[in-house]
C-alpha positions in Angstrom: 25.1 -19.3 6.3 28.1 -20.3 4.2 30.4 -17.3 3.4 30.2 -18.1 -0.3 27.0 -18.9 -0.8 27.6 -18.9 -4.5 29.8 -21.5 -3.9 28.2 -24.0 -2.4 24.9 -24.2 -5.1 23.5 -27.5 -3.6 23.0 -25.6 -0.2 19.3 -25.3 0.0 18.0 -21.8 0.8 14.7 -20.8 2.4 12.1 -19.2 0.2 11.6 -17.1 2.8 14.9 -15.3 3.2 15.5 -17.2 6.5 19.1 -17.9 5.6 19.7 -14.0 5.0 19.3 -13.0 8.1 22.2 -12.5 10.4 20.6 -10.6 13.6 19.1 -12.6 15.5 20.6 -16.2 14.6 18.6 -18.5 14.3 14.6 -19.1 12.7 13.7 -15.1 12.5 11.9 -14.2 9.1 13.7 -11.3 7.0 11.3 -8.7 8.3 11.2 -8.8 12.2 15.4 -9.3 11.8 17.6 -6.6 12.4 20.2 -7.1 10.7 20.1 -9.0 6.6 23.1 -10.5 4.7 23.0 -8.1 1.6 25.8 -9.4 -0.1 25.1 -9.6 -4.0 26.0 -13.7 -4.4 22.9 -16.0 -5.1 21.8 -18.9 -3.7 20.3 -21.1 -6.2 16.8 -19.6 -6.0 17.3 -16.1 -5.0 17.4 -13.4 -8.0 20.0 -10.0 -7.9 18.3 -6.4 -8.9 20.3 -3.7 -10.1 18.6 -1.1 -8.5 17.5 2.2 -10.1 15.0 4.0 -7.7 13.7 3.7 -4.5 10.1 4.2 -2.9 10.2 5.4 0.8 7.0 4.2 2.1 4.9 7.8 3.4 5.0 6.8 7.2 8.4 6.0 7.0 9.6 9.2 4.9 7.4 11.4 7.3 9.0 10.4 10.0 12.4 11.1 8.9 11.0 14.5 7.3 9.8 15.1 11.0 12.5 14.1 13.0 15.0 16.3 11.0 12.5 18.9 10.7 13.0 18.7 6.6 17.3 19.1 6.2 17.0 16.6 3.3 20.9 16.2 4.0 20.5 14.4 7.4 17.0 12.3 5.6 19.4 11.2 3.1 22.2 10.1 5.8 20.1 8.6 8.6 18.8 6.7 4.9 22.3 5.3 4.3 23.2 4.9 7.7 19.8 2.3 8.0 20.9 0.4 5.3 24.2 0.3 5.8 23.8 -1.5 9.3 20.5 -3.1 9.1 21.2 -4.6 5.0 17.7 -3.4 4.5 16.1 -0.3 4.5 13.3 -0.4 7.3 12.7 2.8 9.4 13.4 1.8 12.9 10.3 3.6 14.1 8.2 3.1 12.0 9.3 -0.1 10.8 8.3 0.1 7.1 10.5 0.6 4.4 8.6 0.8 0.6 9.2 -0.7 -2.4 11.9 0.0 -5.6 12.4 -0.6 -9.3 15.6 -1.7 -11.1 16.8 -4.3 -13.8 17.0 -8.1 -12.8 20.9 -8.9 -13.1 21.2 -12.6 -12.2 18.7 -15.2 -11.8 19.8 -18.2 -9.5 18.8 -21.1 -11.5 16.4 -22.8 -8.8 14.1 -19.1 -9.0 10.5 -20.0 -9.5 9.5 -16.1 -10.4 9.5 -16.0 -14.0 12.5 -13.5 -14.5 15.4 -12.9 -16.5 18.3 -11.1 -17.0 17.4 -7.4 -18.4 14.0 -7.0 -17.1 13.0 -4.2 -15.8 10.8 -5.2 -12.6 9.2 -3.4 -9.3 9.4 -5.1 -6.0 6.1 -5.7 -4.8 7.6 -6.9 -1.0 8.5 -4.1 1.1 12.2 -3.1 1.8 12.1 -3.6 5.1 12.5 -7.3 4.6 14.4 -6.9 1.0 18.6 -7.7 1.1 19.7 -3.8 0.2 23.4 -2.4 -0.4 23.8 1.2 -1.6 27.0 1.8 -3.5 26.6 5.6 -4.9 25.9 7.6 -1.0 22.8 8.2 -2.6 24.5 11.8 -4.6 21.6 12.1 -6.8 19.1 12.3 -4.2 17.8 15.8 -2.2 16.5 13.9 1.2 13.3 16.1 0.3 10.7 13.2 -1.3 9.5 10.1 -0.9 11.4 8.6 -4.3 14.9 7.9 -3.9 17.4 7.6 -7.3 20.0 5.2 -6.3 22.4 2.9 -7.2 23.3 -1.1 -5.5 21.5 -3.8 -5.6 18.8 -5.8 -3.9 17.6 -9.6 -3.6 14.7 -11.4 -3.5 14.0 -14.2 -2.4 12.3 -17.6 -4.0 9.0 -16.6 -2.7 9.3 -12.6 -3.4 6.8 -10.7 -5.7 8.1 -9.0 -8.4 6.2 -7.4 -11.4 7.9 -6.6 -15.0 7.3 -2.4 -15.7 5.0 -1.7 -18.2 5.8 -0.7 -21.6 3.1 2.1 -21.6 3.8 3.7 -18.4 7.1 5.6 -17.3 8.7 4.2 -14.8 8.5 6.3 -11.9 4.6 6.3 -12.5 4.7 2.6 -12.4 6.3 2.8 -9.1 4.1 4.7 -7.6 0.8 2.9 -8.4 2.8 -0.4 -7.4 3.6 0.8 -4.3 0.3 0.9 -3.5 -1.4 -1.4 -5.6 -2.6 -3.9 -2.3 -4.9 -1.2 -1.0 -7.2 -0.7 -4.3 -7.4 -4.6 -4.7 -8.3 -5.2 -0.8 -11.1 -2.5 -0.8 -12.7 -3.8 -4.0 -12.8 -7.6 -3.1 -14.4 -5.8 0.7 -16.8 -4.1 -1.6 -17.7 -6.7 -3.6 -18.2 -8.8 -0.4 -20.8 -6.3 0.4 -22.5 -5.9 -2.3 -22.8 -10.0 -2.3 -24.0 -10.8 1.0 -26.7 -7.4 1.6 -27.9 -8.4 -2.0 -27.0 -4.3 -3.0 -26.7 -3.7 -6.8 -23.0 -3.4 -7.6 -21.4 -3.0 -11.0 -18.3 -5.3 -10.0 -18.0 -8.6 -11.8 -18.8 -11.0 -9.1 -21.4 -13.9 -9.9 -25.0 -12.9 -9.5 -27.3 -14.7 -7.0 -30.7 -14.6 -5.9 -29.9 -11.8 -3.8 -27.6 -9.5 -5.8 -29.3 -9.6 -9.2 -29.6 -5.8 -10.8 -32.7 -3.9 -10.1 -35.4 -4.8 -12.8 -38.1 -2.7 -13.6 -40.5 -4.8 -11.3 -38.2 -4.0 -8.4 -38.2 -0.6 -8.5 -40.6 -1.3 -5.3 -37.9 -2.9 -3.0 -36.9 -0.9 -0.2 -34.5 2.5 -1.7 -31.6 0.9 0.6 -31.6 -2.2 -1.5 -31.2 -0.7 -4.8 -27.8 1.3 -3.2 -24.4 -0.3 -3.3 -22.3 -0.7 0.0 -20.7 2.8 1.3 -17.1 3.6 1.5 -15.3 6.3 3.9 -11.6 6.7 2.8 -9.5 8.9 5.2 -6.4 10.8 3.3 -8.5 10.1 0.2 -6.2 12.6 -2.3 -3.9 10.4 -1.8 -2.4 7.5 -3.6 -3.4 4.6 -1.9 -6.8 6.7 -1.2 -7.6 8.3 -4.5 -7.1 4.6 -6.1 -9.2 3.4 -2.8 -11.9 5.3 -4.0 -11.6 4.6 -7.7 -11.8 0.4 -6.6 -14.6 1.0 -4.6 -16.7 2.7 -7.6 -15.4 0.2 -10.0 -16.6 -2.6 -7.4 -19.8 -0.6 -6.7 -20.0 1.2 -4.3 -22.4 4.2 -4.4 -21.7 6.9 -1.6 -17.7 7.3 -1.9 -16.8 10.0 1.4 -13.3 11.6 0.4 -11.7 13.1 3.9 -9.1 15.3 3.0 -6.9 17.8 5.6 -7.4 21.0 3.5 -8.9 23.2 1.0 -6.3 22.4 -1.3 -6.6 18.7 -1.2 -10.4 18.7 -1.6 -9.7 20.7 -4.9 -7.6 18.0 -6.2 -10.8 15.8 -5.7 -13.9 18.1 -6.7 -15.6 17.6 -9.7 -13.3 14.6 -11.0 -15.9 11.7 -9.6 -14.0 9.8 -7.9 -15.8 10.8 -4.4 -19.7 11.5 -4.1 -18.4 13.8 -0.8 -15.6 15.6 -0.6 -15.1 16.4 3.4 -12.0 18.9 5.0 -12.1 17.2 8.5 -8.8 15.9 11.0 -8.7 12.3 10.8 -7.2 12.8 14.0 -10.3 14.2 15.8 -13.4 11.4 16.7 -16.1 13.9 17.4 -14.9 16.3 14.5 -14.8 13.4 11.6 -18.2 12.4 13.1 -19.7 15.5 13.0 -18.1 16.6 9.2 -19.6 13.0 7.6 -23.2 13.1 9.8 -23.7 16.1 7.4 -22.9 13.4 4.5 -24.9 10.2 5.2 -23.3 9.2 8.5 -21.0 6.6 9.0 -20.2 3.6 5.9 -19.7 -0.2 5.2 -16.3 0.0 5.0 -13.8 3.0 6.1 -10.3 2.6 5.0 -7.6 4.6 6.6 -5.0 5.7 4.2 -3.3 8.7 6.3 0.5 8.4 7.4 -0.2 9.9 10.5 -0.8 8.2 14.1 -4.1 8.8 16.1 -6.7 8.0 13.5 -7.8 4.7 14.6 -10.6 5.5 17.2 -12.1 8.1 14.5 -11.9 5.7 11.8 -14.4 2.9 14.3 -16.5 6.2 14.6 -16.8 6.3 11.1 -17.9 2.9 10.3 -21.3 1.3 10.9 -22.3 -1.4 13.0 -21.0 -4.4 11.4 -18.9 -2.2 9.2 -15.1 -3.1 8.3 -12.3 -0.8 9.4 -8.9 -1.6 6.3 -5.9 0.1 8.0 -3.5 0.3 5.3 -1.5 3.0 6.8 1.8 1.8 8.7 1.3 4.7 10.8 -1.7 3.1 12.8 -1.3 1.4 16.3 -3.0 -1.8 16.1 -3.5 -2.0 20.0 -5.2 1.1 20.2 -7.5 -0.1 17.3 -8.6 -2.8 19.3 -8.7 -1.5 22.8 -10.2 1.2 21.1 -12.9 -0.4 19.2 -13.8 -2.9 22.9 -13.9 0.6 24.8 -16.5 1.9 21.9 -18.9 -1.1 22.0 -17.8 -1.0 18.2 -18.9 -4.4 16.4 -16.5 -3.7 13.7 -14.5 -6.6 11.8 -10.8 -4.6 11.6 -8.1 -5.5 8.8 -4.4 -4.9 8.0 -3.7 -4.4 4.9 -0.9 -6.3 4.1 0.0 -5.0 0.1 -1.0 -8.0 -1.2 -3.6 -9.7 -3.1 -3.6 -12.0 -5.9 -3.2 -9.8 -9.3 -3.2 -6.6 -7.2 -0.7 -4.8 -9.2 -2.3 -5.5 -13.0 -5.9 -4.1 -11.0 -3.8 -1.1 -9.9 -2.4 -0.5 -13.3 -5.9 -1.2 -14.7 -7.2 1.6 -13.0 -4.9 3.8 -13.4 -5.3 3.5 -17.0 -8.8 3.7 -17.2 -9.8 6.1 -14.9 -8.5 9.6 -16.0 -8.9 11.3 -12.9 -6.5 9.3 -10.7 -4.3 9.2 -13.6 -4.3 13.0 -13.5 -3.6 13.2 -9.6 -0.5 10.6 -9.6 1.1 12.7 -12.6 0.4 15.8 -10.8 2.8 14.0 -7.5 5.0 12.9 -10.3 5.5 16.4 -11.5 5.6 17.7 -8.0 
C-alpha cells in the first residue's frame, strides 16, 4: 500500500479492504487479518466515519466481562489495547467485534454506497473487519456494557454496508436493532421456506401455490398438521437477536414459537406479550434438560435458532430440532466443529446454518418490526434504559 494513499487517487483499491490490511502481506481479506491500516486517508472508493458509539458484539463483551471478572477498567483497556494493535476491534478469542454508529465525514469519490458528508449511518459489517482508530482512551465509557461512547474514526470499504439512522428512532435504539437485524430477516425467509414447501398456512407474503393456499372452509377436513404453520425453537429468546427471532417468525407464520430463557426473570420479560406461544426456563447448555423442558411443549421444531452468547449449546440445539429440521446459529459463541461432529454422532438429519448478519433489506425488516410490534419495542427500551 502506498503511504499516502490519498495521494496517489488513481491507485485502484479493493472493494474488499484487501489493500488495508498490513498483517499478513499479501491476499488476506480484512477479517481473517491481524493487523488493518486504520489511518483516516481515502482511497478513491473508501468512505471515513466519525465515530460516535460503539456496539460490542455479546460474545465478545462476555468474554472480556468474564476474563476480568467485571473491573470495567481492565474491559475498557484490553478494548483500546485491541484496537490499538490490531486497527480493528475484533476480540481475539472470540473473534467478533460488533457494529457502531457515527457521521460519514468524507466520501472518496469512486464510493458506490450512496453516502454523504453529514449522515448519520450504522455500520452493518462487523468491527472486526472495519479500519478502527480511537482518539479519546475511550474516558466516557465504564467497561460495564455492551455499548461503547467513543471518539475516532472508522472506514469502510467500496463494498461495506452502511444504513442512514432513522429519523423516528434514537440513536442508540437504532443501534441496537441493527446490530442484530441479520438474525430476524434469516429466520423469516427459513420460515417462509417452510411454510412453502410443507404447504402449512403462513401469514408471510410469499406467493401462494397449490400447496400453500389458506385454509378454506372446505378444507377444514385436511389433516390438523396441515392447517399449522412451521414451528420455531429460539434459545436465549429475551434477547435481542431472539425476541426479534421470534417476532419474524410470527410475522412469517409460524404458529408454535418456544422461548428458552435461563431464568424466572427473563421468562417475565416474555409472558403474556405474545411474542412466544411457550415460555421455557431450561440450560441451553444441557441436551437431556432442553429435551425434557420442550417434550412438555410440543417436542422438538422446524427450525431452532440459537441466539445465546454462551459455548456448549450446539448438541442441545440438534436435540431440539426435528428430523429434517434447520439448526440457524447466530451466536459467535458456537463451535462449528462440534455442530457438526455433533450432529454425525446424533444421527441428526439436520440442514445447519451460520448466520452471517446479512440479508438483502435486513435492517429496514428489523426496524419494521420493531416499530410495529410493541412488545419487542418494549424489551429493547427496557436494555436501553438498563
Amino acid at each position: 500500500m502506498p503511504a499516502s494513499p490519498s495521494s496517489q487517487p488513481t491507485t485502484t483499491s479493493s472493494p474488499l479492504g484487501v489493500h488495508r490490511v498490513l498483517e499478513p502481506a499479501g491476499e488476506s481479506l480484512p477479517q481473517a487479518a491481524r493487523v488493518l491500516d486504520a489511518r483516516p486517508e481515502l482511497w478513491p472508493d473508501e468512505v471515513r466515519i466519525d465515530v460516535d458509539t460503539l456496539n460490542l458484539d455479546a460474545a465478545s463483551y462476555r468474554q472480556l466481562h468474564d476474563k476480568h471478572g467485571g473491573d470495567g477498567a481492565a474491559i475498557r483497556a484490553e478494548v483500546l489495547e485491541i484496537v490499538g494493535a490490531r486497527g480493528k476491534m475484533q476480540n481475539p478469542v472470540t473473534g467478533s467485534g460488533g457494529m457502531l454508529i457515527g457521521t460519514v465525514a468524507e466520501v472518496g469519490p469512486e464510493s458506490g454506497l450512496g453516502l454523504a458528508a453529514g449522515d448519520r449511518v450504522a455500520t452493518l459489517v462487523s468491527l472486526s473487519l472495519t479500519p478502527l482508530a480511537i482518539t479519546d482512551g475511550l474516558e466516557r465509557w465504564d467497561g460495564l456494557g455492551e455499548r461503547v461512547p467513543a471518539s475516532g474514526h472508522a472506514i469502510l470499504f467500496g463494498r461495506s454496508i452502511a444504513a442512514k439512522l432513522p429519523d423516528d428512532l434514537s440513536p442508540e435504539l437504532a443501534l441496537m436493532v441493527m446490530d442484530v437485524c441479520g438474525a430476524p430477516a434469516l429466520v423469516a425467509r427459513t420460515v417462509r421456506s417452510y411454510a412453502g414447501r410443507t404447504g402449512r398456512v403462513t401469514t408471510s407474503p410469499i406467493p401462494p401455490t397449490s400447496h400453500g393456499a389458506p385454509v378454506t372452509e372446505e378444507g377444514k377436513g385436511r389433516d390438523e398438521h396441515e392447517s399449522e404453520g412451521p414451528s420455531v425453537v429460539v434459545l436465549g429468546g429475551a434477547g435481542k437477536s431472539g425476541s426479534l427471532s421470534l417476532a419474524a417468525a410470527a410475522d412469517a407464520g409460524a404458529t408454535r414459537r418456544v422461548a428458552v430463557v435461563r431464568d424466572d426473570a427473563e421468562a417475565a420479560l416474555l409472558e403474556g406479550t405474545g411474542l412466544a406461544t411457550h415460555v421455557v426456563v431450561a440450560d441451553a447448555r444441557s441436551p437431556i434438560g432442553l429435551s425434557d423442558a420442550l417434550a412438555a411443549v410440543g417436542g422438538p421444531a422446524d427450525l431452532t435458532v440459537v441466539c445465546v452468547d454462551v459455548t456448549g449449546c450446539e448438541q442441545p440445539a440438534i436435540l431440539a430440532t426435528a428430523e429434517g429440521g434447520t439448526v440457524i446459529f447466530f451466536s459467535m459463541a458456537t463451535n462449528f466443529a462440534a455442530a457438526a461432529l455433533g450432529a454425525e454422532g446424533l444421527a441428526a438429519d439436520v440442514t445447519m446454518l451460520v448466520g452471517n448478519g446479512y440479508v438483502p433489506g435486513h435492517a429496514a425488516y428489523a426496524l419494521e418490526l420493531l416499530r410495529a410490534n410493541a412488545a419487542v419495542r418494549t424489551l429493547f427500551e427496557g436494555r436501553l434504559e438498563g
